[in-house]
DRENDO-1510 file (C-alpha; in Angstrom, 1 decimal, always signed):
<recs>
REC; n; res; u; v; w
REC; 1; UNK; +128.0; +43.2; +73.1 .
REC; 2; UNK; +127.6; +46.7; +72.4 .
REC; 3; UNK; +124.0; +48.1; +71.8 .
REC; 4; UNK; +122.6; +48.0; +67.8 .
REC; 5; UNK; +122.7; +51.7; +67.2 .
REC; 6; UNK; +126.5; +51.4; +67.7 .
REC; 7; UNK; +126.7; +49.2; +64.5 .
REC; 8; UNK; +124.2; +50.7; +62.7 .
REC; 9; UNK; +126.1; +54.3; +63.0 .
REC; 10; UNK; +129.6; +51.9; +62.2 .
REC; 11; UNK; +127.7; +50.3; +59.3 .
REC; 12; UNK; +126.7; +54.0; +57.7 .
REC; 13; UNK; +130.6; +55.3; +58.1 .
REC; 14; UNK; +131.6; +52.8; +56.4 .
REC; 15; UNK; +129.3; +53.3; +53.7 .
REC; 16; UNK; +130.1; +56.7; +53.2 .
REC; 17; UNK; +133.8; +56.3; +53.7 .
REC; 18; UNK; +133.1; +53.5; +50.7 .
REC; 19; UNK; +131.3; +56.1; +48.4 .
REC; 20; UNK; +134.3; +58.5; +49.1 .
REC; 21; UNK; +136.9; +56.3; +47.8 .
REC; 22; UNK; +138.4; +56.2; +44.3 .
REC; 23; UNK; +136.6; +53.7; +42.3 .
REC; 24; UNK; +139.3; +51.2; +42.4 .
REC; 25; UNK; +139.4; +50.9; +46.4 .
REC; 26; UNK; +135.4; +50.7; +46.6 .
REC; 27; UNK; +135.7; +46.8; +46.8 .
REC; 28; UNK; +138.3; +47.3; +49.3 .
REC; 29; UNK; +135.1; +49.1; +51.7 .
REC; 30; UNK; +132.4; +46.8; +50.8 .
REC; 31; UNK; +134.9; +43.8; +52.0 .
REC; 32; UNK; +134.8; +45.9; +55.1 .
REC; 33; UNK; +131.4; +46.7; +55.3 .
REC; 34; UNK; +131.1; +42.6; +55.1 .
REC; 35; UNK; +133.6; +41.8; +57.7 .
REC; 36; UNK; +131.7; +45.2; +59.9 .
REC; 37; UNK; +128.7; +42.9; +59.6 .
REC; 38; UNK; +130.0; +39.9; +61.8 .
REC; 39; UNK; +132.0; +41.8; +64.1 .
REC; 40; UNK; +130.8; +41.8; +67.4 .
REC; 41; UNK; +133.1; +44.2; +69.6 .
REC; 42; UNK; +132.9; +47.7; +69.6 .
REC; 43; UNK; +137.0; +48.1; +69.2 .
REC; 44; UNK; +136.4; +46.0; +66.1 .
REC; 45; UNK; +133.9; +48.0; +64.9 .
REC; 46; UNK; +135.5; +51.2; +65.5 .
REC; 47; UNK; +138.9; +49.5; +63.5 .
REC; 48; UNK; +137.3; +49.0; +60.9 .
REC; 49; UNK; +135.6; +52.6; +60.2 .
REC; 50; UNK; +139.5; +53.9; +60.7 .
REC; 51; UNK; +140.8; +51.5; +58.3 .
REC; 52; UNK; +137.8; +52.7; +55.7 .
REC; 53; UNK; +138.0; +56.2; +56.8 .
REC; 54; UNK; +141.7; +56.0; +55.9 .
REC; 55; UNK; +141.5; +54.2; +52.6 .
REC; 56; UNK; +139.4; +57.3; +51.4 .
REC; 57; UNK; +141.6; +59.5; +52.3 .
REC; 58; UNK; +144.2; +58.2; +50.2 .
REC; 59; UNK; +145.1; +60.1; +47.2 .
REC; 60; UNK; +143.7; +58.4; +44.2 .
REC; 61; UNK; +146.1; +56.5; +41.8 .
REC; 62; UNK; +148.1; +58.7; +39.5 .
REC; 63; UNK; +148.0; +61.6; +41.3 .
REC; 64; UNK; +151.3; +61.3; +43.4 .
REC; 65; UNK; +152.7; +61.0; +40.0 .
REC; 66; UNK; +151.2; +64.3; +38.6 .
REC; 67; UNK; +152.0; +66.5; +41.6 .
REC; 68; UNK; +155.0; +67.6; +40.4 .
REC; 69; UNK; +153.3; +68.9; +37.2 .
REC; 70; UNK; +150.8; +70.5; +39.1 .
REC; 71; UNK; +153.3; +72.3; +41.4 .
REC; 72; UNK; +155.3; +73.3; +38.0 .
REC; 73; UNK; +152.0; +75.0; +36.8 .
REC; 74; UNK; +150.8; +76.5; +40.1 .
REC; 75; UNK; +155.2; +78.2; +40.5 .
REC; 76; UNK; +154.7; +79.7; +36.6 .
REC; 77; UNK; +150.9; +81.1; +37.1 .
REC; 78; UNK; +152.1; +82.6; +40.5 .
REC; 79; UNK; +155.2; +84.6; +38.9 .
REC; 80; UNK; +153.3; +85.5; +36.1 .
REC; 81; UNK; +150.6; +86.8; +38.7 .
REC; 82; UNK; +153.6; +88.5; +40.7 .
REC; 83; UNK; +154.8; +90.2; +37.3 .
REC; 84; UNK; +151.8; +91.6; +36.5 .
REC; 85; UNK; +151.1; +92.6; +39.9 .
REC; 86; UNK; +153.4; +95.4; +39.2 .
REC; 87; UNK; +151.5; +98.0; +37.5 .
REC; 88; UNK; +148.6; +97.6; +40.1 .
REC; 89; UNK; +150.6; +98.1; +42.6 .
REC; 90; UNK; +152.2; +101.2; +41.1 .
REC; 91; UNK; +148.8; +102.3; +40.0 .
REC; 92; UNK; +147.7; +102.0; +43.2 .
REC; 93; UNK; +150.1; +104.1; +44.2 .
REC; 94; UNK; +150.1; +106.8; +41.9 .
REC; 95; UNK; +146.6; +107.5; +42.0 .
REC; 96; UNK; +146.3; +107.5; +45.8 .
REC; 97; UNK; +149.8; +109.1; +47.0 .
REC; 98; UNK; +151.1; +111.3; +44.0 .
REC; 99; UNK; +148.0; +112.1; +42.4 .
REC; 100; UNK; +144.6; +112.7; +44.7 .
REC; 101; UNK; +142.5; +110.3; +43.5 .
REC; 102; UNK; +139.3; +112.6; +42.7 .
REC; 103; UNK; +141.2; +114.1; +40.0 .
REC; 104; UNK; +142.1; +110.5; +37.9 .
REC; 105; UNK; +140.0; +108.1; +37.3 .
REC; 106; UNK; +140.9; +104.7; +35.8 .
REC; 107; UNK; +138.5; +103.2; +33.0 .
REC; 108; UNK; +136.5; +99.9; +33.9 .
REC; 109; UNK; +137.7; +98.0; +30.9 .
REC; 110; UNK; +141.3; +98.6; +32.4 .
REC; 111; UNK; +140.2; +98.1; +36.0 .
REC; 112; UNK; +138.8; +94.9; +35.0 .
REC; 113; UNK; +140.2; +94.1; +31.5 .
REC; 114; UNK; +143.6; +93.9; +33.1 .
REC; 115; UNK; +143.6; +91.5; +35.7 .
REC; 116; UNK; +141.9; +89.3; +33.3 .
REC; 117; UNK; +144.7; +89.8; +30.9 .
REC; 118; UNK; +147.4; +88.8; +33.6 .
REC; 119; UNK; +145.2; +85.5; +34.6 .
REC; 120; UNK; +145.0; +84.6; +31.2 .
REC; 121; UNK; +148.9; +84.9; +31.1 .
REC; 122; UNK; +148.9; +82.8; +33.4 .
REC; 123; UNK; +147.0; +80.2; +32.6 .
REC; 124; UNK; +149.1; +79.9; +29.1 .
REC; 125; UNK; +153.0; +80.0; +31.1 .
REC; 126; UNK; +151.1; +77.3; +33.7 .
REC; 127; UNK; +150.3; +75.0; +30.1 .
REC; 128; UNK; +153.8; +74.6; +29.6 .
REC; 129; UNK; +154.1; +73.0; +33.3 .
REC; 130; UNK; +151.6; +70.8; +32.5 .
REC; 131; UNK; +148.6; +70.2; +29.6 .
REC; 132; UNK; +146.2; +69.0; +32.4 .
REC; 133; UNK; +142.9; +70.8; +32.7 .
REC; 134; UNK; +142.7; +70.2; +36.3 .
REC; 135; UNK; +146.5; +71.8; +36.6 .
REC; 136; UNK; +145.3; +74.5; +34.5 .
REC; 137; UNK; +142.5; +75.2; +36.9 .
REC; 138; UNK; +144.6; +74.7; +39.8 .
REC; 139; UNK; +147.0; +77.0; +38.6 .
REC; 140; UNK; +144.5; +80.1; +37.9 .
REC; 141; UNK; +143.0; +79.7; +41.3 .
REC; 142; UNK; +147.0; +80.2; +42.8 .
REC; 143; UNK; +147.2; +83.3; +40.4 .
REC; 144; UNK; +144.1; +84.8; +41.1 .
REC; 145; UNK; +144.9; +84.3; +45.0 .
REC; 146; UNK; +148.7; +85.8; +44.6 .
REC; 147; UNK; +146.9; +89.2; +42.6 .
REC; 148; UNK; +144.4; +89.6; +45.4 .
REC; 149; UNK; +146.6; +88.7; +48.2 .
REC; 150; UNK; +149.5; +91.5; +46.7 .
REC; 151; UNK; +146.5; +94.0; +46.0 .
REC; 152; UNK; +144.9; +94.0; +49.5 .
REC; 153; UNK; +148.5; +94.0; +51.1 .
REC; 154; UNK; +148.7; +97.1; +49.0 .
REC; 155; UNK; +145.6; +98.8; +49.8 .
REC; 156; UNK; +145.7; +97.9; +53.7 .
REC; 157; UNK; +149.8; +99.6; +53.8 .
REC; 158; UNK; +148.5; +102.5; +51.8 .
REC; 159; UNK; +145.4; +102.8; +54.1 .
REC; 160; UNK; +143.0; +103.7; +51.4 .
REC; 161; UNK; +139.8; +102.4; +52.1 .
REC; 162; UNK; +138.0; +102.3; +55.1 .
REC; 163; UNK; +136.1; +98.7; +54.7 .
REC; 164; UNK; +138.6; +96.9; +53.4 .
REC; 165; UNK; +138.3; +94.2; +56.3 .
REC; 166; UNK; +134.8; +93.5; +55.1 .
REC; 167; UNK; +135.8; +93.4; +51.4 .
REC; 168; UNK; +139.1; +91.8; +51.3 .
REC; 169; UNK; +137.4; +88.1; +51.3 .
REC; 170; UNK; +134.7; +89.2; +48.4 .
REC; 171; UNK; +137.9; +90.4; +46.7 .
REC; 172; UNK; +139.9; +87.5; +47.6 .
REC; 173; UNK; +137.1; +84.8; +46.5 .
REC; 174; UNK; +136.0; +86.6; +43.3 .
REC; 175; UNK; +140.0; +86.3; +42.3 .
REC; 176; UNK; +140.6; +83.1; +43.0 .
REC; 177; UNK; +137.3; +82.0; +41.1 .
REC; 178; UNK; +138.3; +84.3; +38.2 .
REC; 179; UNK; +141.6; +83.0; +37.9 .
REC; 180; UNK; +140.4; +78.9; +37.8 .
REC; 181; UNK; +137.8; +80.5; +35.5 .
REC; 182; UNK; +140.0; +82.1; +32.7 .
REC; 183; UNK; +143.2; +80.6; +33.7 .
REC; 184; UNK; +142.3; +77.5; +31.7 .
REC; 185; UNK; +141.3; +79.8; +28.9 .
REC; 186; UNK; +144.6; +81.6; +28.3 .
REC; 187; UNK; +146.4; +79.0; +25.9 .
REC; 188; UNK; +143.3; +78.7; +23.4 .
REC; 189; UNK; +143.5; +82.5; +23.3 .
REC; 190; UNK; +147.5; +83.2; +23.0 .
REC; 191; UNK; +147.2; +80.5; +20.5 .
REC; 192; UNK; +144.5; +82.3; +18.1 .
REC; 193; UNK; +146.6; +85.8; +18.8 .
REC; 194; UNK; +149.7; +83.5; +17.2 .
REC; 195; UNK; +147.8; +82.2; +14.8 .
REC; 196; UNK; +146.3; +85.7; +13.6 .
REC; 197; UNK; +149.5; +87.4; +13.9 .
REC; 198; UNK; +151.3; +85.0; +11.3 .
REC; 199; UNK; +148.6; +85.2; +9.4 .
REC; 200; UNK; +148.4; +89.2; +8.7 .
REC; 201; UNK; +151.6; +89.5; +7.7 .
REC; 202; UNK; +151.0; +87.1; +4.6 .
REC; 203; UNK; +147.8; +88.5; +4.1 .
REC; 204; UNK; +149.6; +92.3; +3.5 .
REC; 205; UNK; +151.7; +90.0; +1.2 .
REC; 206; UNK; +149.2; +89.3; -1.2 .
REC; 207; UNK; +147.6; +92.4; -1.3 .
REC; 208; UNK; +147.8; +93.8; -5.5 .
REC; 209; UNK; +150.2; +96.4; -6.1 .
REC; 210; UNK; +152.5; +95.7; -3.4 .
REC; 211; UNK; +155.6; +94.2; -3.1 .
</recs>
């Protein structure tokens, strides 16, 4: 018979394999957690933390189902990201290899304003893949990851900056969170922009004295 710290450790696995499990498996774990409690064999033990251990890895219900939307709204946020990667790129190359860079310098709200812009694109192409949140977020965070990825490339080829090893995971990170940040964001706001610009032109309609 094996020794009682053995179960006890098998007994907590399972317990936490349990917690892990979509909501609709958790009475397959506490079944197991019962049947843990008369087995007497270490092998049996140790088949039965697998078999929860696998059960919780499982993808939950549904969501084999939605990968395909998911993957739709991830391949239109990363060509979006690609597309707007352009003028970065050719910035970046401007203003390091045609023009010395101590003579230009770009303004913050277009250093910054920009790459918000594109993520925001993104995130409203990605809502006609799919109208889930999740996908949304999902999505954003694959954008954000393309620009940085494209942007470091750039800088390490054009060998402009001397710590980019230590910065290129800040830069990748802050992306990738700014994208599942603003991604999701991007269809409210290209829907107000619609909605305002079929509004002004009535407006300039009604306006006395014109016709």
């Amino acid at each position: 018979m094996a020794s009682r710290p053995q179960a006890t450790l098998a007994q907590r696995l399972v317990t936490v394999a349990t917690a892990l499990m979509a909501p609709s498996r958790r009475d397959w774990g506490r079944a197991l957690s019962a049947e843990l409690a008369c087995e007497t064999s270490a092998a049996g033990r140790v088949r039965l933390v697998l078999a929860a251990i696998r059960i919780a890895a499982l993808a939950p219900p549904g969501l084999a189902a939605a990968l395909p939307e998911y993957a739709r709204a991830a391949g239109r946020a990363a060509a979006v990201a690609m597309i707007g990667y352009v003028p970065i790129g050719l910035v970046l190359y401007v203003l390091n290899v045609v023009i010395p860079p101590a003579q230009v310098a770009v303004p913050g709200v277009v250093a910054w304003g920009y790459p918000l812009v594109v993520l925001g694109t993104a995130g409203a192409r990605a809502r006609r893949g799919s109208a889930r949140t999740s996908a949304l977020v999902v999505a954003g965070l694959i954008a954000g990851l393309v620009l940085a990825l494209l942007s470091v490339a750039t800088v390490a080829l054009l060998d402009i900056h001397a710590d980019l090893e230590l910065l290129a995971p800040i830069v990748i990170a802050v992306a990738a969170v700014a994208g599942a940040v603003f991604a999701p964001l991007g269809p409210a706001l290209a829907a107000a922009l619609t909605s305002a610009a079929t509004r002004s032109p009535a407006r300039r309609h009604r306006i006395p004295g014109r016709k």
